[in-house]
C-alpha positions in Angstrom: 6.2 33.9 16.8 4.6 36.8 14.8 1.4 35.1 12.2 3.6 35.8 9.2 6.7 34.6 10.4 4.9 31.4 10.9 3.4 31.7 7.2 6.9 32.6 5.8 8.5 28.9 7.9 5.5 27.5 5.8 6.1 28.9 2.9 10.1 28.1 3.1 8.9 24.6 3.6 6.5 24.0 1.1 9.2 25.4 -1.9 12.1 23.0 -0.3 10.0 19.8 -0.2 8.3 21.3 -3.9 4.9 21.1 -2.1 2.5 22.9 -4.9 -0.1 24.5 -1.9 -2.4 26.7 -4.7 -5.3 23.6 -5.1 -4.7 21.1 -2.2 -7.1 19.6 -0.1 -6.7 20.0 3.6 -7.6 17.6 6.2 -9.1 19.4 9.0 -10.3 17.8 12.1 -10.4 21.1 13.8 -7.9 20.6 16.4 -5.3 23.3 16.3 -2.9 21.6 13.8 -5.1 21.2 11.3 -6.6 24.7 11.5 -3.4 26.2 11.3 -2.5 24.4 8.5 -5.5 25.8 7.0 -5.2 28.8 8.1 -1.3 29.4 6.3 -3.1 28.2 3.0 -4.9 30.4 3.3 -2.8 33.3 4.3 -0.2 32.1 1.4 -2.9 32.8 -1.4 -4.2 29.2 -1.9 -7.2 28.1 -2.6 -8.0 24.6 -0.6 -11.1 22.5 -0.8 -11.8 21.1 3.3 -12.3 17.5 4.1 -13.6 16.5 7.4 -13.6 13.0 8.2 -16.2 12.3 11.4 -14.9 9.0 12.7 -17.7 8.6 14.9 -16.3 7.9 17.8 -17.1 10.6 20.3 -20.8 11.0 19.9 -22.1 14.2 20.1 -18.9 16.0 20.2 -18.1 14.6 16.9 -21.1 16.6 15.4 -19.7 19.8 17.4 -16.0 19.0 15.5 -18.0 19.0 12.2 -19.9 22.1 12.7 -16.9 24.0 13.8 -15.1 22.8 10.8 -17.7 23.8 8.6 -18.1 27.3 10.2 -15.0 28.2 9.8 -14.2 27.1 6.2 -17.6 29.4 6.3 -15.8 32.7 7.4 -13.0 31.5 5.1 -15.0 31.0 2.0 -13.3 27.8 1.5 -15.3 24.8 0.1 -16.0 22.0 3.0 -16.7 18.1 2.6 -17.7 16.1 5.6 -17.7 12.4 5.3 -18.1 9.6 7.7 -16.6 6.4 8.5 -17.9 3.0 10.2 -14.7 1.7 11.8 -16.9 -0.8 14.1 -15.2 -2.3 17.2 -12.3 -4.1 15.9 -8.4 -3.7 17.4 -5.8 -1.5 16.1 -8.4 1.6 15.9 -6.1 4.3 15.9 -3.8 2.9 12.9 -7.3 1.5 10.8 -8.5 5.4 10.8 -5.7 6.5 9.7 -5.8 3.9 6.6 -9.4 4.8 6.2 -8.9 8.4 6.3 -6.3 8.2 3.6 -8.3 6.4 1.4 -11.2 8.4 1.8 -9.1 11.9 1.3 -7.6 10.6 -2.0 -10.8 9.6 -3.6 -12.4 12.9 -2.4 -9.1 14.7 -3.9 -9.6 12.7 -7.3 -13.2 13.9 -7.4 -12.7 17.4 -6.9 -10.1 17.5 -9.6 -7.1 18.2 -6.8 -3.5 16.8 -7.1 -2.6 16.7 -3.4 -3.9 15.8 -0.3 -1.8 18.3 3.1 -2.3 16.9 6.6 -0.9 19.0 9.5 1.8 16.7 10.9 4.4 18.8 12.9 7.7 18.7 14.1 6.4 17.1 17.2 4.6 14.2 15.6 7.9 13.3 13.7 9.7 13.3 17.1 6.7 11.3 18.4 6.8 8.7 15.2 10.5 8.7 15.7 10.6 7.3 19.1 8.1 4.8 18.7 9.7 3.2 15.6 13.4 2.9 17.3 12.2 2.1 20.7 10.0 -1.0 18.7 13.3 -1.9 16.9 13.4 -0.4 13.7 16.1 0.9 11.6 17.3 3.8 10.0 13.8 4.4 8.0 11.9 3.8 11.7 14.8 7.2 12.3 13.4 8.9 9.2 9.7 9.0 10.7 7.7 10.7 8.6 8.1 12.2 5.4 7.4 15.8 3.9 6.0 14.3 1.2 4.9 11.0 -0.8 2.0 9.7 -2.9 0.7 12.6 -3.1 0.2 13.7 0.7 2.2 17.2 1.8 3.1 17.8 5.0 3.7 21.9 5.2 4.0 22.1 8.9 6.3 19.2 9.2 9.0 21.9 10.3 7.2 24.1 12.6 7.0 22.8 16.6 3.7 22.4 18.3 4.3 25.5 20.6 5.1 27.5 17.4 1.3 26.0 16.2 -0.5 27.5 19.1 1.5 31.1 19.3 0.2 31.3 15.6 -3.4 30.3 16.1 -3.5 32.6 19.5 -1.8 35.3 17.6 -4.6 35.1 15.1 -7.0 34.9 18.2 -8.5 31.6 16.5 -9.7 29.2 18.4 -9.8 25.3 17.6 -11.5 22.1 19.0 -9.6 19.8 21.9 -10.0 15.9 21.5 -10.5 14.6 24.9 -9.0 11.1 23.5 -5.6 12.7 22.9 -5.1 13.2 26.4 -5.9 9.3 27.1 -3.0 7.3 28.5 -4.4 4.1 26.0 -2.6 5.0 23.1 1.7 4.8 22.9 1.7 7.8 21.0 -0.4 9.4 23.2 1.8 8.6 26.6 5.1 9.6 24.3 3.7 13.2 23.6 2.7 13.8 27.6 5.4 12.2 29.7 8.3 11.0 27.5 8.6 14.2 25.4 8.5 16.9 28.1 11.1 14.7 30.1 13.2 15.2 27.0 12.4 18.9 26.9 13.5 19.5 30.6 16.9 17.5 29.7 17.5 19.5 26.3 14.9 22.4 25.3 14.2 21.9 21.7 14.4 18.0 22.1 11.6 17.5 19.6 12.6 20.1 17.1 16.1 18.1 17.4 14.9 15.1 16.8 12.7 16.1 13.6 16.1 17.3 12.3 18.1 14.3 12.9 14.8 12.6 11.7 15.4 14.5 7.8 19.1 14.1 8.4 18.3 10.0 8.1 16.0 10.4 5.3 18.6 12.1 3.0 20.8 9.1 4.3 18.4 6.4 3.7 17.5 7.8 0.0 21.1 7.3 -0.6 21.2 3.6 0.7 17.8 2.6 -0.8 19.0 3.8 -3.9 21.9 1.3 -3.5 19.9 -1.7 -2.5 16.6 -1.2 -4.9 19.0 -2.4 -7.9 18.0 -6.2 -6.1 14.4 -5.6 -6.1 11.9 -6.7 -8.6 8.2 -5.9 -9.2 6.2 -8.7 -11.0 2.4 -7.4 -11.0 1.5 -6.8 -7.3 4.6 -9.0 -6.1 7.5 -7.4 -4.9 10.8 -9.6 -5.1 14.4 -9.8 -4.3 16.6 -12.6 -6.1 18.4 -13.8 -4.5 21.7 -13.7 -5.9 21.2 -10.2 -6.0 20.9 -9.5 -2.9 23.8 -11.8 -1.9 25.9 -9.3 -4.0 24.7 -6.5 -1.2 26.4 -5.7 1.8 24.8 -6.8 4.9 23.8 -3.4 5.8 22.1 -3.1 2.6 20.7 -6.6 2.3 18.6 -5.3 5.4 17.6 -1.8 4.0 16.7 -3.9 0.6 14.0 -5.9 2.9 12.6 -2.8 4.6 12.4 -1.5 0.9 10.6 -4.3 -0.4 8.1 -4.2 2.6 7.3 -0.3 2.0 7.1 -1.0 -1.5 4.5 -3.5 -1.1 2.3 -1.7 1.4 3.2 1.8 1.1 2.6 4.4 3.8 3.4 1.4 6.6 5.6 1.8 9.7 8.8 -0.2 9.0 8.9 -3.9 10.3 10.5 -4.1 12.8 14.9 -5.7 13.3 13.1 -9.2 13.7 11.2 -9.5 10.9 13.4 -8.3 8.9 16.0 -10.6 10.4 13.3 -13.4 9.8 12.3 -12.7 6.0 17.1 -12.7 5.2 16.6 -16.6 6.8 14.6 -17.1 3.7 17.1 -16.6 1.0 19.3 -19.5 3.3 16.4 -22.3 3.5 16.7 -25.4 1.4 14.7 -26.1 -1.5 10.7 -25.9 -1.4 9.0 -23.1 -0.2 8.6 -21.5 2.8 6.0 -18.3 4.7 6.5 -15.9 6.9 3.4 -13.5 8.3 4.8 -9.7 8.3 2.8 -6.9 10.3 0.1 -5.2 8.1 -0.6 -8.7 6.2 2.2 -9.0 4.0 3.4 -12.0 3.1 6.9 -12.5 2.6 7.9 -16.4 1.0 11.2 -17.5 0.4 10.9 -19.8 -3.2 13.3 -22.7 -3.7 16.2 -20.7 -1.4 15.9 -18.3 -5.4 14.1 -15.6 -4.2 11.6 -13.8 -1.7 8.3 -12.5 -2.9 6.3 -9.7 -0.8 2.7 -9.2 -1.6 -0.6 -8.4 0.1 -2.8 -11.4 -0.6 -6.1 -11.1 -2.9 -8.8 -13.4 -1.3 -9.0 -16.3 -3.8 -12.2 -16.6 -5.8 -14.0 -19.2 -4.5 -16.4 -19.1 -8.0 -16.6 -19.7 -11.4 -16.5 -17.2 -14.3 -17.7 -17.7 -17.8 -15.6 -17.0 -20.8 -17.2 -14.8 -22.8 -16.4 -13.0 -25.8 -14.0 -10.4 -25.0 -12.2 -9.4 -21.6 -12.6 -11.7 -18.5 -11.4 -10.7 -15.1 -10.8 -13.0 -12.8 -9.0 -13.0 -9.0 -6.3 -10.5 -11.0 -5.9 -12.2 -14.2 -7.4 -10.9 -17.5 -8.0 -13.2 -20.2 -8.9 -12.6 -24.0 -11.4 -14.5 -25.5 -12.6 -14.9 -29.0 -13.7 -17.5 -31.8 -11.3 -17.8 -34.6 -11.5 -18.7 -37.9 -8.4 -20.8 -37.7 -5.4 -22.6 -36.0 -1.9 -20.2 -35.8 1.1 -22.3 -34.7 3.1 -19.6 -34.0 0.7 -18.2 -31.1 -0.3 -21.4 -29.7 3.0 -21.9 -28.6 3.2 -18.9 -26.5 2.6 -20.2 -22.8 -0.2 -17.5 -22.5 -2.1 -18.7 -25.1 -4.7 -21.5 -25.9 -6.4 -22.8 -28.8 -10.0 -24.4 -27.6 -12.1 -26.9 -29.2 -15.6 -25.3 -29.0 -17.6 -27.7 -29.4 -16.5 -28.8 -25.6 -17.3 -25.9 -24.3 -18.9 -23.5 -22.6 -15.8 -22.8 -21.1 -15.3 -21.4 -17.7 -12.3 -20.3 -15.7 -12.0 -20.7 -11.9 -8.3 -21.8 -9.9 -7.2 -24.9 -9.6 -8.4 -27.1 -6.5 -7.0 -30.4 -4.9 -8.2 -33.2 -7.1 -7.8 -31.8 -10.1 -6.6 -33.6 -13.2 -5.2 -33.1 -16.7 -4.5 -35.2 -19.8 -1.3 -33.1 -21.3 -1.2 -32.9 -24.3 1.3 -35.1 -26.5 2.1 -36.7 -22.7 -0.3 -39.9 -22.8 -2.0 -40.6 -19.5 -3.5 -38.4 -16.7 -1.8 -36.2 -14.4 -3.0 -33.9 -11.1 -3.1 -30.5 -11.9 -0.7 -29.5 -8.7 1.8 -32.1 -9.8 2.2 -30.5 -13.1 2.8 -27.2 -11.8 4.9 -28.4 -9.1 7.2 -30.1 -12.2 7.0 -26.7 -13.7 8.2 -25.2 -10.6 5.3 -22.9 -9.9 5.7 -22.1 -6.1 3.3 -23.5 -3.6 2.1 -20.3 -2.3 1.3 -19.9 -6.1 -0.2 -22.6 -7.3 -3.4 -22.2 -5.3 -3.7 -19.4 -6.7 -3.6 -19.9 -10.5 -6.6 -20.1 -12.2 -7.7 -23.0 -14.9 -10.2 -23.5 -17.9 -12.5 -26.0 -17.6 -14.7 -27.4 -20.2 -18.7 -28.2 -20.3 -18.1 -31.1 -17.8 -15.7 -29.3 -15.6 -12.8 -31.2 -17.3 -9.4 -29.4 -17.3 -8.9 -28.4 -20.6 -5.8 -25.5 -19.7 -3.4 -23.9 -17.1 -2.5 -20.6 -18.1 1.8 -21.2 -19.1 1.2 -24.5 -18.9 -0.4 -27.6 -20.2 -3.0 -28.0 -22.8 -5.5 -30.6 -22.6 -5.4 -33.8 -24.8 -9.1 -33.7 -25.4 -9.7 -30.4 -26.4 -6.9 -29.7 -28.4 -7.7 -28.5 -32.1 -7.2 -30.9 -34.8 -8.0 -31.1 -38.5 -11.9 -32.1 -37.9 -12.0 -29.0 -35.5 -15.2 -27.4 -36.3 -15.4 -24.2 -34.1 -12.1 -22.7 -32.5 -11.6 -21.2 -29.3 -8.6 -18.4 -28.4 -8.0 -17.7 -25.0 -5.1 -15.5 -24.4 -3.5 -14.3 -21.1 -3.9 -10.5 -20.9 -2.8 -9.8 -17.7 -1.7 -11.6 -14.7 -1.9 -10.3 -11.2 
């Protein structure tokens, strides 16, 4: 393949998907996908900004990678960032980079003013992707592999085969660096790229290229489904839920691409779960009353409430402390409460569930979540009650509840839960000196 017929498959690609390739910044790790796709930027009139991420993890040739990277954005006069990451010695190495690298490429992107991130996935990687997600048991969005584009990462090479990456480069006479780890049997994706994909090649030349296409064949069908069973889904803050009655109303099929959807949506940019777990999260919306847990890949949580609904969320480590309520905003484990003295008592306001009218005079106030032990005095009720027990009458789910925060007065007396009960003792009455609003804001 001639160097502009490769630019022109580029181009062609970048105007179906609506990839906008004039400001993007390129991930280069200077092995010959990356440079190539810097090098059709380049040839197609854009003007990228580099990012180089050195993982660290190959010593001294990781400070060769960098300095090739840098020399050529160099010759290309073609802005270069170089960042490092500390990745340590924990499992699952491969899949943390990625995460990291990600992270690190969108805040670098945000800082330079730049509206999309490109990485040079290929054909061959989507083939790769492909097989690993159907041979681990996932569906039709395992089939789908990798996209051309989403949340802001473009993918311009996605259609052009590995061969057709290296005729381009040697047509250009470019050379590009060679990671010793990508020839390491370790790594699945690794032993799928040497010894499953050239036995498919043998058996049908242009097996990858074939499999990309039946890989965007999928997508187009599974846009079409999800479209179908996101009418069941629900986001509440960072929660991700699906009624349950709704998604009885689905059709098996659907019920299963509604989990799947409520899994991506919850931890975006994740490889699909897998026919189990989604098989295991369905059971939910069948269990009796109470509620029930289940551990998905990645650290979601999916948990079946009451046999009324699953909820998907990553979990937010629970603030172990307390927080002052000042004047003003306070933030606290996802929650924002406003806070301000007030020159009087409004009816109307107190009974909204998210508000609270405070005696002062008990305070300072403080907020912090509710812990085993805890008890309240509700108000109107007469007597005491434990906290958990009046959130458990209120139907607040388990998995909730230790997560909901209270106020506490000067002697670390409950004196509110958010939506919930007011405290007998520091209601305001008509020899109220001082007044106290506390209003939810925002809830996680």
């Amino acid at each position: 393949m001639a160097p502009w017929d490769f630019v022109e498959g580029v181009r062609r690609t970048a105007d179906r998907h609506g990839m906008n390739l004039s400001r993007p910044l390129v991930l280069v790790s200077g092995g010959p996908d990356s440079v190539a796709l810097l090098r059709a930027v380049v040839a197609l009139g854009g003007r990228p900004a580099v990012l180089h991420v050195d993982h660290g993890l190959r010593g001294g040739e990781s400070g060769a990678d960098a300095g090739f990277v840098m020399a050529l954005c160099g010759e290309l006069g073609v802005r270069c960032e170089v960042e490092g990451l500390d990745l340590g010695e924990k499992s699952n190495l491969q899949e943390r980079a990625r995460a990291a690298r990600y992270r690190l490429a969108r805040e670098v992107s945000v800082g330079l003013g730049l509206e999309v991130v490109a990485t040079g996935h290929t054909a061959d990687d989507v083939a790769e992707t492909a097989l690993l997600n159907l041979s681990r048991g996932a569906g039709l969005r395992g089939l789908a592999s990798i996209p051309p584009v989403r949340d802001g990462l473009v993918r311009p090479l996605i259609e052009r085969t590995r061969p057709e990456v290296l005729g381009y480069l040697a047509g250009l006479g470019q050379p590009y660096r060679t990671d010793p780890t990508n020839l390491s049997g370790k790594y699945a994706r690794n032993r799928v790229r040497l010894e499953v994909l050239p036995v498919l090649e043998e058996i049908h030349p242009g097996a990858a290229a074939n499999l990309a296409r039946a890989a965007s064949l999928a997508r187009e069908d599974l846009e079409a489904l999800e479209a179908l069973a996101g009418v069941a889904l629900e986001t509440r803050g960072t929660e991700v839920v699906l009624a349950r009655e709704a998604l009885q109303a689905l059709s098996p099929a659907l019920r299963r691409h509604a989990v799947r959807l409520a899994y991506a949506r919850a931890l975006p940019g994740a490889p699909p779960p897998e026919s189990k777990h989604v098989k295991a999260v369905l059971a939910l919306a069948e269990a009796a009353p109470g509620t029930r847990s289940l551990d998905l890949p990645g650290g979601v949580v999916a948990v079946g409430r009451g046999g009324e609904e699953i909820s998907f969320y990553v979990p937010e480590e629970v603030p172990s402390g307390e927080e002052p309520l000042r004047e003003g905003e306070v933030a606290f484990g996802g929650w924002v409460f406003r806070v301000g003295e007030t020159g009087r008592y409004d009816g109307r306001e107190a009974a909204r569930p998210g508000v609270a009218y405070l005696d002062l005079s008990l305070g300072p106030y403080r907020v912090r979540t509710a812990r085993e032990g805890d008890m309240i005095r509700p108000l109107g009720l007469g007597g005491r009650k434990k906290v958990f027990r009046a959130m458990m009458d209120r139907k607040v789910p388990s998995d909730l509840r230790h997560r909901t925060p209270v106020i506490v007065g000067r002697s670390g007396e409950v004196a509110w839960v958010p939506f919930g009960e007011l405290g007998e003792e520091h209601k305001v009455g008509p020899e109220t000196g001082r007044i106290l609003k506390v209003e939810v804001a925002e809830t996680p």
